[in-house]
C-alpha positions as a printed NumPy array, in Angstrom:
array([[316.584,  63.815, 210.993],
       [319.511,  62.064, 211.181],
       [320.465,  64.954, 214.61 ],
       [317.892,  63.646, 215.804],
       [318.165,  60.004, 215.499],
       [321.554,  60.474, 217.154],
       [320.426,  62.552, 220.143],
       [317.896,  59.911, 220.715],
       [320.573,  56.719, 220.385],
       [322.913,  59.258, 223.128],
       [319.927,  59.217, 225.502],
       [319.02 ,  55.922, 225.035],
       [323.063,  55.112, 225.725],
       [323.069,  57.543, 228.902],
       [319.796,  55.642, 230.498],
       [321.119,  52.259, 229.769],
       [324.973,  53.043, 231.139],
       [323.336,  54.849, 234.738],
       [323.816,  52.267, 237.395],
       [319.485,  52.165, 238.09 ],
       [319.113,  49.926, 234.977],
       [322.173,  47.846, 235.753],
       [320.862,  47.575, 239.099],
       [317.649,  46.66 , 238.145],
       [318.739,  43.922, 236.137],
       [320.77 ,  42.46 , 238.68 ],
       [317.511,  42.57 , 241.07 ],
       [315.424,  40.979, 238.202],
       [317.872,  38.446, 237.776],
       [318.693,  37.524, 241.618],
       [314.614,  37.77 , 242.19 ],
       [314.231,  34.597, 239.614],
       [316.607,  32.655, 241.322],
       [315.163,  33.358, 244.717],
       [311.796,  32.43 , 243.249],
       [312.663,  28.647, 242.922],
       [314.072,  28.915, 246.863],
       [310.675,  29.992, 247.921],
       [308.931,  27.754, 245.861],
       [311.255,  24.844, 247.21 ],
       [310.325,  25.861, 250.962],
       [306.581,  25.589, 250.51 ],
       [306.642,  22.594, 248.769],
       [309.408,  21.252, 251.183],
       [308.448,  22.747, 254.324],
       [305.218,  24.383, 254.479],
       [303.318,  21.721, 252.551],
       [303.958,  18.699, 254.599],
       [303.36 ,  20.52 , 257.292],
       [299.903,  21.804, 256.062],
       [299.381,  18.505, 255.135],
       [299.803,  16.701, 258.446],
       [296.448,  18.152, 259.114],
       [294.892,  17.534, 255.483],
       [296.251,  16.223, 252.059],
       [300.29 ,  16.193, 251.824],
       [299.474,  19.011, 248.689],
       [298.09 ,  22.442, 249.571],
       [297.082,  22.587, 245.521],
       [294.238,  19.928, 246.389],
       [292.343,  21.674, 248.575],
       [289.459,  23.064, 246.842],
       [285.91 ,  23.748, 246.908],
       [282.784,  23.181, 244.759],
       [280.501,  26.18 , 244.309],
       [277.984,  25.207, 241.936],
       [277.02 ,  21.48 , 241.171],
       [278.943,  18.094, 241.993],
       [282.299,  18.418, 241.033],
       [283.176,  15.324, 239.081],
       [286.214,  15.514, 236.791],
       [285.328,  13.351, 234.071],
       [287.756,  10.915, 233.058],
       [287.74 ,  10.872, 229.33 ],
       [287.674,  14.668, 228.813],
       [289.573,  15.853, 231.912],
       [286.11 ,  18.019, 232.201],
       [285.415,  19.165, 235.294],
       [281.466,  19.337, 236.204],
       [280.421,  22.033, 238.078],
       [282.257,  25.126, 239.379],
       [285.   ,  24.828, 241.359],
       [287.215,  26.932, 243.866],
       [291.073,  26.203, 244.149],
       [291.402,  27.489, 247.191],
       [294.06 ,  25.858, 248.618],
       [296.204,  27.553, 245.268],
       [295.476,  31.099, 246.686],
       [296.814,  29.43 , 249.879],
       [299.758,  28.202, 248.553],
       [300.487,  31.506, 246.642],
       [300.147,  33.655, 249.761],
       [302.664,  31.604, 251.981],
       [304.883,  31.932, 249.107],
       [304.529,  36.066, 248.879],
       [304.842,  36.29 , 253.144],
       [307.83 ,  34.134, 252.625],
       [309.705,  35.888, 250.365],
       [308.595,  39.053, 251.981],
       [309.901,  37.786, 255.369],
       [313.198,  36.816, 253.911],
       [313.771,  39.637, 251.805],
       [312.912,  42.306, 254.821],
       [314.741,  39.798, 258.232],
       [318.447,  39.027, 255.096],
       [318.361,  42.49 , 252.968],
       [316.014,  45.537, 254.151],
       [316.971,  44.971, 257.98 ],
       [320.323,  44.385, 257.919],
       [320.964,  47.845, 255.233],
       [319.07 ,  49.521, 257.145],
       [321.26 ,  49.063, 260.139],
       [324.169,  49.377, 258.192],
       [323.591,  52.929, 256.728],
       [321.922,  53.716, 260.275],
       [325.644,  52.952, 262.277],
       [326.778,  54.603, 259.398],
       [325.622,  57.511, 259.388],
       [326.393,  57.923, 263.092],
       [329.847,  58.095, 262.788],
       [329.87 ,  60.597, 260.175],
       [327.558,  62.492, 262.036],
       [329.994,  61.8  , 265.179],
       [333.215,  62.514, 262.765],
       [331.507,  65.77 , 261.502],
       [331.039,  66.576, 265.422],
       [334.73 ,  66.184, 265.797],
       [335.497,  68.33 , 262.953],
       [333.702,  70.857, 263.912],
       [334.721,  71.068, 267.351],
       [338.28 ,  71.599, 266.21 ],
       [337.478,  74.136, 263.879],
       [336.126,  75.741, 267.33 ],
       [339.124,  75.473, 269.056],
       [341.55 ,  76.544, 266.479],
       [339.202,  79.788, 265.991],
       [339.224,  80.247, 269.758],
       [343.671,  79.848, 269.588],
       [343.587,  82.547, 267.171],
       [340.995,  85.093, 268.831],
       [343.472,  84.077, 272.081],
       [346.509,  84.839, 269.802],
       [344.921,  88.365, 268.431],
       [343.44 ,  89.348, 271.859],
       [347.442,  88.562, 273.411],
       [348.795,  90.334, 270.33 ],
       [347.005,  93.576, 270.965],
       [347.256,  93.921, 274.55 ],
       [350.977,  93.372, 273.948],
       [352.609,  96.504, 275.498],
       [354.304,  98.732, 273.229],
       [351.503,  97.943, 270.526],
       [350.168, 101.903, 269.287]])
């Protein structure tokens, strides 16, 4: 049992010390932070100017489905049923956001980067194999010169 145990602690060792967890974590980490910058945008940015055509806070903008909806000031009850629309709005902008800035700062730019290179080391593997051409052509030149050579039996 005890084999066992170990082989199990190894693995578990082995999948934390590959670089996909580390990375992972790292991702996790930096994603967090980045959520407050979006967040700070659409309140910042995107709000006020939603709200120079409505209310100054997208989180207001709602809808009543079923009945008067009348928040009722002792209980905090809301009456009726009621559609927070403008949350869903808010939410959205905040996903396209981050989606935009993650794809235009990170996805783009690697892209482009392992795109040039792997140009030039399809370019540098060109070159090498042209020279390994030419040398094998100097050598069939040198065997072809070495048997015509007179005197050779």
């Amino acid at each position: 049992m005890s084999e066992k145990k170990a082989g199990l602690l190894e693995g578990f060792k082995a999948f934390l010390t590959r670089g996909n967890v580390i990375d992972l974590a790292v991702a996790v980490v930096i994603g967090a932070a980045f959520t407050n910058v979006v967040n700070a945008v659409v309140k910042g940015l995107i709000n006020p100017v939603v709200g120079a055509f409505g209310t100054q806070d997208l989180e207001r903008y709602t809808s009543c489905l079923r009945g008067p909806c009348v928040v009722d000031p002792e209980t905090g009850r809301t009456d009726g049923i009621e559609i927070l629309w403008g949350s869903v709005l808010s939410a959205t902008l905040s996903f396209l956001i981050t989606g935009a800035v993650v794809y235009f700062l990170l996805v783009l730019p690697m892209a482009r980067y392992l795109a040039r290179r792997a140009a030039a080391q399809a370019a540098k593997e060109g070159v090498q194999e042209t020279l390994e051409v030419s040398e094998l052509e100097v050598l069939k030149e040198i065997r072809d010169a070495l048997v015509d050579r007179p005197g050779h039996a």
